[in-house]
Backbone bond lengths (Angstrom), bond angles and torsions (degrees), N, CA, C in turn:
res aa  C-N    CA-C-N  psi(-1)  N-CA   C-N-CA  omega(-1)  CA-C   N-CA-C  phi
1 X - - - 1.452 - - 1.525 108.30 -
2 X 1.317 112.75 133.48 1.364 104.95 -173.59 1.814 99.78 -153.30
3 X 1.683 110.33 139.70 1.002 109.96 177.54 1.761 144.75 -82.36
4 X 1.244 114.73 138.17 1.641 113.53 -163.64 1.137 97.93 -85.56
5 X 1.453 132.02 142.67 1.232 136.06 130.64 1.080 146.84 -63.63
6 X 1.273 134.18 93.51 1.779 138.56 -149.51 1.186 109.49 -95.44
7 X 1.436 146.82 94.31 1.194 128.43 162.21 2.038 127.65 -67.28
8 X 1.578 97.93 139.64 1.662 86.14 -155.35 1.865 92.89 -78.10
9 X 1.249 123.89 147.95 1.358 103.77 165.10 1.518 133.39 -89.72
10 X 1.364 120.38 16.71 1.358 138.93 171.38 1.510 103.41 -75.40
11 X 1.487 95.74 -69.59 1.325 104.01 -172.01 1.963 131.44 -107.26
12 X 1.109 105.74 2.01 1.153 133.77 154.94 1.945 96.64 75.04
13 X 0.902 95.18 22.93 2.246 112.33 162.47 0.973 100.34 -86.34
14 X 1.745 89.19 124.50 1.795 118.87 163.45 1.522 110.00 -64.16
15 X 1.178 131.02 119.42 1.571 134.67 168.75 1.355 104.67 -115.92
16 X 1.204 100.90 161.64 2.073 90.36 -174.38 1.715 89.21 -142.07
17 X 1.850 112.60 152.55 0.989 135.86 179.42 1.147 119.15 -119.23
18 X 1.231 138.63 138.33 1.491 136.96 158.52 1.447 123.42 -112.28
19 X 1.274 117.75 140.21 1.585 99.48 -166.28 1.739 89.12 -157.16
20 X 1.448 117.08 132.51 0.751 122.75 171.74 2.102 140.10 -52.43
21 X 0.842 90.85 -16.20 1.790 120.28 167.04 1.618 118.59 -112.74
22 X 0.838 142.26 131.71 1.466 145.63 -143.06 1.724 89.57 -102.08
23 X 1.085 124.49 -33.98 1.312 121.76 -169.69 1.995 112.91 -119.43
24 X 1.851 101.66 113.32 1.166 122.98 -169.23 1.398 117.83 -140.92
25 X 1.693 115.52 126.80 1.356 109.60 179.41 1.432 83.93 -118.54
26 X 1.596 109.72 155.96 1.229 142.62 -168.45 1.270 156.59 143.35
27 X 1.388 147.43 -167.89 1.273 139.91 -163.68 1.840 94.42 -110.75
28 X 1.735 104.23 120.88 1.303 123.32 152.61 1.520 111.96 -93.53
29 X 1.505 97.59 169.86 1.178 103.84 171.23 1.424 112.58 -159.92
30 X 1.355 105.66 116.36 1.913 115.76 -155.99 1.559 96.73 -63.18
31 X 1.286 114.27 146.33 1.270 114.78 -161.42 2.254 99.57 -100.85
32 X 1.727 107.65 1.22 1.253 90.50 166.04 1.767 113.45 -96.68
33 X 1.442 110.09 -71.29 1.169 102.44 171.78 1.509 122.64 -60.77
34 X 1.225 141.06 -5.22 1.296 151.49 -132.15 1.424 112.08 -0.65
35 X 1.098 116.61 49.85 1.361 126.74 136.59 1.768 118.22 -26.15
36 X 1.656 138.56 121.40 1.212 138.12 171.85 1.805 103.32 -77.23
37 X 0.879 91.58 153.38 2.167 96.66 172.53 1.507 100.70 -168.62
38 X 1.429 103.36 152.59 1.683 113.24 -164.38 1.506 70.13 -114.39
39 X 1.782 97.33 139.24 1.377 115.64 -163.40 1.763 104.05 -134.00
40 X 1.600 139.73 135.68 1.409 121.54 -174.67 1.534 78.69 -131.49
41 X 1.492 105.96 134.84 1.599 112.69 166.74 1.934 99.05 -118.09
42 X 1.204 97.72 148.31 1.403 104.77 167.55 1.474 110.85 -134.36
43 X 1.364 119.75 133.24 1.341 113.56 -171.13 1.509 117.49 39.96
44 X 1.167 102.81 56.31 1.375 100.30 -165.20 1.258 147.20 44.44
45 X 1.004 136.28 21.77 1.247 163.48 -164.22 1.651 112.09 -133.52
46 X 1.514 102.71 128.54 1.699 108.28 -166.38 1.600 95.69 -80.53
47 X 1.227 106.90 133.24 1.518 102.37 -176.13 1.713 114.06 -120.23
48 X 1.465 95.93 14.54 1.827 114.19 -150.75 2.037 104.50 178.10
49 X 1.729 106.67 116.55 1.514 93.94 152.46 1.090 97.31 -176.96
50 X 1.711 105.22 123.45 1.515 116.57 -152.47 1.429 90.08 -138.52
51 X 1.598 106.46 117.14 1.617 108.34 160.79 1.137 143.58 -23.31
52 X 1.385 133.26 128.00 1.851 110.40 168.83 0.865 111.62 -121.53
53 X 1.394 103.79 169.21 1.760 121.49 175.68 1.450 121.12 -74.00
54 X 1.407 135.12 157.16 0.754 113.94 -177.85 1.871 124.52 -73.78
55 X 1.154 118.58 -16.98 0.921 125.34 152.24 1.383 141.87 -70.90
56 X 1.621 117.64 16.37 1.337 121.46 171.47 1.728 84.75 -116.82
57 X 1.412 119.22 -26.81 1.289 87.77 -160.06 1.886 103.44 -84.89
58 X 1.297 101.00 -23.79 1.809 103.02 157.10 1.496 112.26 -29.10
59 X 1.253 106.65 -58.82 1.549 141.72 -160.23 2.046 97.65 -57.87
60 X 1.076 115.54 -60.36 1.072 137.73 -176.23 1.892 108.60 -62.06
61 X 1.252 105.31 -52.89 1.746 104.81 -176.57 1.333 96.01 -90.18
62 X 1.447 164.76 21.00 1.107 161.91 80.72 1.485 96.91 -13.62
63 X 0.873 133.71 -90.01 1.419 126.77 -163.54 1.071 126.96 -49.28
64 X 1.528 116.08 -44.84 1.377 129.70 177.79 1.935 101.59 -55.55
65 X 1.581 106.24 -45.82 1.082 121.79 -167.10 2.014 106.97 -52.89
66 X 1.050 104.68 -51.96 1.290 136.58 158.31 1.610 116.16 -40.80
67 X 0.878 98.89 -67.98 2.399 107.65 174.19 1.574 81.14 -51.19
68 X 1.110 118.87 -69.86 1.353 109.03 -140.27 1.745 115.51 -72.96
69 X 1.180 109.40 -7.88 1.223 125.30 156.48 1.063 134.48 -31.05
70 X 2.441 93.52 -79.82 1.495 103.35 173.83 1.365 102.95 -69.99
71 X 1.713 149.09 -4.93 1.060 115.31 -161.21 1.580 99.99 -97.23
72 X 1.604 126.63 -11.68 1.148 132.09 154.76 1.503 115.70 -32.07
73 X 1.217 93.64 -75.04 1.807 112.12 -179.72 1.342 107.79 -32.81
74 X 1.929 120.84 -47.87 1.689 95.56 -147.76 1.475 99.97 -113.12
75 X 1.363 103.41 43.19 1.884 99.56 -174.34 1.421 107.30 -107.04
């Protein structure tokens, strides 16, 4: 396990992640301004992290909210 360094692009702060799988797409959230950003690491390494609006990131935990639903249901 080893940690990523995320730069936020609002505010240009290093935040760092650790994640047990080297490869992750998803929603960060810079821990100064907390700014949201959809973030893709590969091998650990940020390869992608692009701000959102507040309406994608609505957009986004709706959905998640949603997956996790049906995956309630079929276990």
């Amino acid at each position: 396990m080893a940690f990523t360094n995320i730069t936020c692009p609002k505010c240009n702060t290093v935040g760092q992640m650790s994640l047990l799988d080297p490869n992750f797409k998803g929603m960060y959230r810079c821990w100064k301004c907390r700014e949201f950003c959809n973030i893709v690491l590969e091998n650990n390494q940020v390869k992608s992290c692009v701000a959102l609006t507040a309406e994608e990131v609505e957009k986004q935990v709706q959905l998640k909210n949603l997956q996790d639903k049906f995956k309630k249901g079929y276990k």
